[in-house]
FITOR-70569 format. One record per residue (C-alpha): residue number from 0; x, y, z. Coordinates in steps of 0.5 Angstrom, whole numbers, m for minus. Example, Ala and Ser with C-alpha at 12.3 -4.5 7.8 and 13.67 -1.06 7.14 Angstrom:
BEGIN
<pt><nr>0</nr><xx>25</xx><yy>m9</yy><zz>16</zz></pt>
<pt><nr>1</nr><xx>27</xx><yy>m2</yy><zz>14</zz></pt>
***
This chain:
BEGIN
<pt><nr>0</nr><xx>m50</xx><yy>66</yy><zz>32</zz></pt>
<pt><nr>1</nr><xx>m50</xx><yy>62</yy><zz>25</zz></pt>
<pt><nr>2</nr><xx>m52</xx><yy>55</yy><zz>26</zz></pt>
<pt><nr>3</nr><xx>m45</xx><yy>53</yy><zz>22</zz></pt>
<pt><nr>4</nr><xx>m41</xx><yy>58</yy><zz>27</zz></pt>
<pt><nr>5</nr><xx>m44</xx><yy>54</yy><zz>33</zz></pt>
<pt><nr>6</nr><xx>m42</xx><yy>47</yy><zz>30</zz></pt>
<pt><nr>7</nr><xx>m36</xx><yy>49</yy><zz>29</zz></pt>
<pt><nr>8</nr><xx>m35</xx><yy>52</yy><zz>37</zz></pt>
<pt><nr>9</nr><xx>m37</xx><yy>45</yy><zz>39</zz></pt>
<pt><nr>10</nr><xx>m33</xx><yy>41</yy><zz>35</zz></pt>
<pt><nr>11</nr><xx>m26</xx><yy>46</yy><zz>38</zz></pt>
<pt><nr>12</nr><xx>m29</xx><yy>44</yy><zz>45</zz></pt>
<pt><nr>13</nr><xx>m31</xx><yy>37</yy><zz>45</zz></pt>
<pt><nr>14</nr><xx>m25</xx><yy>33</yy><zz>45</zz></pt>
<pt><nr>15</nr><xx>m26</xx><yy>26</yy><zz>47</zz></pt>
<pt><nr>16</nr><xx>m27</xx><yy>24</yy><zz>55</zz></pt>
<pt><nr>17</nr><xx>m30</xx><yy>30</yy><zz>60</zz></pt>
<pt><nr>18</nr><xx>m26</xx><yy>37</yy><zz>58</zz></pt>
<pt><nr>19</nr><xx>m27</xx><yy>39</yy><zz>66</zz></pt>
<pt><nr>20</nr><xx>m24</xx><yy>32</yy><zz>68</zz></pt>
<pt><nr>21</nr><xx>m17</xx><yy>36</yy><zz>64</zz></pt>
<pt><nr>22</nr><xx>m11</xx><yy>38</yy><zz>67</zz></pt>
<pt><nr>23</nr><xx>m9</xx><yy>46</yy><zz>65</zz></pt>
<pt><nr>24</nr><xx>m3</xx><yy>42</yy><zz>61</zz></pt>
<pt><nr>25</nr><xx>m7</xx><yy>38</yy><zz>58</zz></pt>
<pt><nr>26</nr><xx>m13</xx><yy>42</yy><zz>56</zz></pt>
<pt><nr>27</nr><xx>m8</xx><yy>48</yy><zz>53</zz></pt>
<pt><nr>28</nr><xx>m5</xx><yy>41</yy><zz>49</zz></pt>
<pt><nr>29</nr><xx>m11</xx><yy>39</yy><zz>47</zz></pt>
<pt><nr>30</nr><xx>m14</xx><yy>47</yy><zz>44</zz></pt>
<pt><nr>31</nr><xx>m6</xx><yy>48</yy><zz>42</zz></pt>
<pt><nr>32</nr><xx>m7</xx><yy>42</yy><zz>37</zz></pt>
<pt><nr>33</nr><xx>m14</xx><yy>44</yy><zz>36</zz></pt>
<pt><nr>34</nr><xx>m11</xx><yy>51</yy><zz>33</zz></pt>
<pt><nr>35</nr><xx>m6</xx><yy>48</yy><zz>29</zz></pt>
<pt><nr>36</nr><xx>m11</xx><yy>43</yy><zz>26</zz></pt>
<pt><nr>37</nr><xx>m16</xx><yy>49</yy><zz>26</zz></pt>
<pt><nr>38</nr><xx>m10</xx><yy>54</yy><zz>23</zz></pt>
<pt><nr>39</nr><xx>m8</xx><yy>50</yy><zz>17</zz></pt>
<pt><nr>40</nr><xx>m16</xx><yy>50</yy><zz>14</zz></pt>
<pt><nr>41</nr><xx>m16</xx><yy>58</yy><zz>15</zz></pt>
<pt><nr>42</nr><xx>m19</xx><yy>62</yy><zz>12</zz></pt>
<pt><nr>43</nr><xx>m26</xx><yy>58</yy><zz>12</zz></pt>
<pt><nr>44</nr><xx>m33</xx><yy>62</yy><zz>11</zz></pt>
<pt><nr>45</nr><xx>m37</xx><yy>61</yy><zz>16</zz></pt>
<pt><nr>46</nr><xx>m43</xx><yy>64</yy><zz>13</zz></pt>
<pt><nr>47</nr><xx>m46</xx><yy>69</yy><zz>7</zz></pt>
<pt><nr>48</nr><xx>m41</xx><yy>75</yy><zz>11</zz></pt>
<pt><nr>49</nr><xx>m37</xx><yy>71</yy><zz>16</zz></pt>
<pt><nr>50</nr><xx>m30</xx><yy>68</yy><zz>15</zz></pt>
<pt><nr>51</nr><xx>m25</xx><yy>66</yy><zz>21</zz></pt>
<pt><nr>52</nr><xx>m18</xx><yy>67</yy><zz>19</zz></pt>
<pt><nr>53</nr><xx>m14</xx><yy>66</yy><zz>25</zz></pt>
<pt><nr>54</nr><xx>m16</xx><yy>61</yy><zz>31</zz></pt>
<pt><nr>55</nr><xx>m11</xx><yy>63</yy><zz>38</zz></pt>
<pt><nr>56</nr><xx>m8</xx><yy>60</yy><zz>45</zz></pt>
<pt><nr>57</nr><xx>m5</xx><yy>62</yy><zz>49</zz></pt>
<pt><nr>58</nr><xx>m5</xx><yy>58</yy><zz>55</zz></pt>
<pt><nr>59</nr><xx>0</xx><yy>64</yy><zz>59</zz></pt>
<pt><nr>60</nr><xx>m6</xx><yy>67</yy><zz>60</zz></pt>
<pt><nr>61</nr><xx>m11</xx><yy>62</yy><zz>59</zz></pt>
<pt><nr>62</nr><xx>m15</xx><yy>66</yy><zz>52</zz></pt>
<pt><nr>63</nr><xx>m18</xx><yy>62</yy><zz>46</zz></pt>
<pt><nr>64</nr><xx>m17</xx><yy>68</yy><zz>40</zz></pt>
<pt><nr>65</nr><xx>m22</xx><yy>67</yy><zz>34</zz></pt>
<pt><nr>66</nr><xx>m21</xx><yy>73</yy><zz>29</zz></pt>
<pt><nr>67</nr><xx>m27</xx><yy>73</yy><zz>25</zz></pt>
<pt><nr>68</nr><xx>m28</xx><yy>78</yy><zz>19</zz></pt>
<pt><nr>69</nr><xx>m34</xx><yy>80</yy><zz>16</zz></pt>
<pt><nr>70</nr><xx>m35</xx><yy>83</yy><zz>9</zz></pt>
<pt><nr>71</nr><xx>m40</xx><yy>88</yy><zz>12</zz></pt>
<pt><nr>72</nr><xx>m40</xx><yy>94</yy><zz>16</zz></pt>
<pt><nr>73</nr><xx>m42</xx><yy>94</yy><zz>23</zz></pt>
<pt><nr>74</nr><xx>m47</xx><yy>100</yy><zz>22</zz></pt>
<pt><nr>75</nr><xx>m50</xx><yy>95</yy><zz>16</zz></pt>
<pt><nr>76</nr><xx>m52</xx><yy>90</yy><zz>22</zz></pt>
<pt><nr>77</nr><xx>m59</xx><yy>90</yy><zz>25</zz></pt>
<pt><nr>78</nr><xx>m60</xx><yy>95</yy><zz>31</zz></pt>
<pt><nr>79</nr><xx>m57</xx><yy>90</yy><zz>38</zz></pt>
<pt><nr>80</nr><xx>m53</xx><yy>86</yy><zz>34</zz></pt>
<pt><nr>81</nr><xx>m48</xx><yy>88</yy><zz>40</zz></pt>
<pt><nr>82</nr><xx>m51</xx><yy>86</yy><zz>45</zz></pt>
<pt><nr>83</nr><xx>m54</xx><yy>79</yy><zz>42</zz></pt>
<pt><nr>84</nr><xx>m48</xx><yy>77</yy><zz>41</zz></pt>
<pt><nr>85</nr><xx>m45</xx><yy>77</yy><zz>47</zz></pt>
<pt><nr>86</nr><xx>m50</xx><yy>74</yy><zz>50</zz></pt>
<pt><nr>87</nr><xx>m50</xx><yy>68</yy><zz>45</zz></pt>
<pt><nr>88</nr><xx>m42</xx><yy>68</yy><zz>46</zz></pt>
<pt><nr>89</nr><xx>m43</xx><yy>67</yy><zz>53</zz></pt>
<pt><nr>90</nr><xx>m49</xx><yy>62</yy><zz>52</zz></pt>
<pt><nr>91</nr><xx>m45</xx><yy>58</yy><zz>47</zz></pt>
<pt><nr>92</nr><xx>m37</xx><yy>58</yy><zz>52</zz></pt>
<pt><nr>93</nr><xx>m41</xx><yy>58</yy><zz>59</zz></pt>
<pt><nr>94</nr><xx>m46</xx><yy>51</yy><zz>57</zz></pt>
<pt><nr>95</nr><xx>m44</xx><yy>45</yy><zz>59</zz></pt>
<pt><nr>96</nr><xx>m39</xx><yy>43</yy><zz>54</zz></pt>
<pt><nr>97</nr><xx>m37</xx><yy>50</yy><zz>53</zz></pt>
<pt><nr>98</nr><xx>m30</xx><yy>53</yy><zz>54</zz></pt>
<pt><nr>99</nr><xx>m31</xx><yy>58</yy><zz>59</zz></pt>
<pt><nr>100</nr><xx>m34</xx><yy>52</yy><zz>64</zz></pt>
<pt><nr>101</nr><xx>m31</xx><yy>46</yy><zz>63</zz></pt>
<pt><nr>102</nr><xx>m23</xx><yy>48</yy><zz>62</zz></pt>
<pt><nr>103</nr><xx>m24</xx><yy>56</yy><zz>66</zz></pt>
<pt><nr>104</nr><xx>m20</xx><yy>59</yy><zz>60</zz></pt>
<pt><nr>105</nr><xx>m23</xx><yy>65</yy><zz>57</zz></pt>
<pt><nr>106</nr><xx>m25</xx><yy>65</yy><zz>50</zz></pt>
<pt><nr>107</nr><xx>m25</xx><yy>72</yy><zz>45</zz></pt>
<pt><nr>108</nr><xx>m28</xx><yy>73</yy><zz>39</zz></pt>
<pt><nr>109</nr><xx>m25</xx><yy>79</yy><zz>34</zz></pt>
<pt><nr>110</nr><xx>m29</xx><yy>82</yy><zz>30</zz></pt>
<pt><nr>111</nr><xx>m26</xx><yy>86</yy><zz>24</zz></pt>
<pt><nr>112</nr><xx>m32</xx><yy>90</yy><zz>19</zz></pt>
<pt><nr>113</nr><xx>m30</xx><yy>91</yy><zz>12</zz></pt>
<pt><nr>114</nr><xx>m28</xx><yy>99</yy><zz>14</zz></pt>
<pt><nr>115</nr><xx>m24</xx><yy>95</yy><zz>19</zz></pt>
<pt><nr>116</nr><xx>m26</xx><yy>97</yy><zz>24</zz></pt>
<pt><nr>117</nr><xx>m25</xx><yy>92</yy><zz>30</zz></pt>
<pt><nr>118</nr><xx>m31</xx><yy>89</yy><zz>36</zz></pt>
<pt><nr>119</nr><xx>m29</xx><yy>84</yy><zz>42</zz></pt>
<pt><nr>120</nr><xx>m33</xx><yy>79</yy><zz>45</zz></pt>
<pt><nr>121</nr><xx>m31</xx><yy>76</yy><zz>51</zz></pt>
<pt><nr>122</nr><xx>m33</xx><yy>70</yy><zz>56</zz></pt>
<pt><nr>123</nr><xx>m30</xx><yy>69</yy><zz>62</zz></pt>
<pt><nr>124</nr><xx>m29</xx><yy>64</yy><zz>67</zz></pt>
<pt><nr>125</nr><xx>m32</xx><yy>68</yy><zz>72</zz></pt>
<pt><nr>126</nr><xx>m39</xx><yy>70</yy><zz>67</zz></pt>
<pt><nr>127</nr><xx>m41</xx><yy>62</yy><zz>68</zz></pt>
<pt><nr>128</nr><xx>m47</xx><yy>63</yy><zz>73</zz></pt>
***
């Protein structure tokens, strides 16, 4: 994950005092406010290929929606990119600071391809060992 996107992660999930020390009410406030923030700033490159267009909450069901684009293919990247991902998704939202951890809320990530062509990753709860 680009060092800029993880910057960007971090500054979501650390909203002053201790994020697992939150009520449900408080953290989907916080992440609510946060996209709201977050959304007025989008689209926002993130990277040489990368741009974030969209920052979702839906406290219902407990997800944290980003919606990334990329201006390349996914057949252009390396070979694994996948699956790399989706350790360093789960790496980043299963920390001690991260999302999945600290307020038990899903986080989502959706990638389009420049051929449009869409890719999910998703760290649960339950994905924190």
């Amino acid at each position: 994950m680009p060092r800029k996107w993880v910057y960007i992660c971090a500054a979501l999930f650390c909203w002053g005092g201790h994020a697992s020390a939150q009520s449900t009410d408080e953290a989907c406030n916080s992440l609510t406010a946060a996209a709201t923030d977050i959304n007025r700033t989008l689209p926002k490159r993130l990277d040489q290929i990368t741009t974030l267009v969209q920052f979702k909450v839906n406290c219902a069901t407990r997800i944290v929606t980003y919606a990334r684009t990329l201006d390349v293919g996914f057949t252009d990247l390396a070979p694994g990119w996948r699956e790399r991902k989706q350790r360093e998704h789960t790496e980043l939202h299963c920390n001690a600071s991260g999302l999945a951890r600290t307020v038990a809320f899903t986080a989502r990530d959706t990638l389009m391809d420049r051929n449009l062509d869409q890719v999910e990753l998703v760290t649960r709860p339950a994905d924190c060992k």
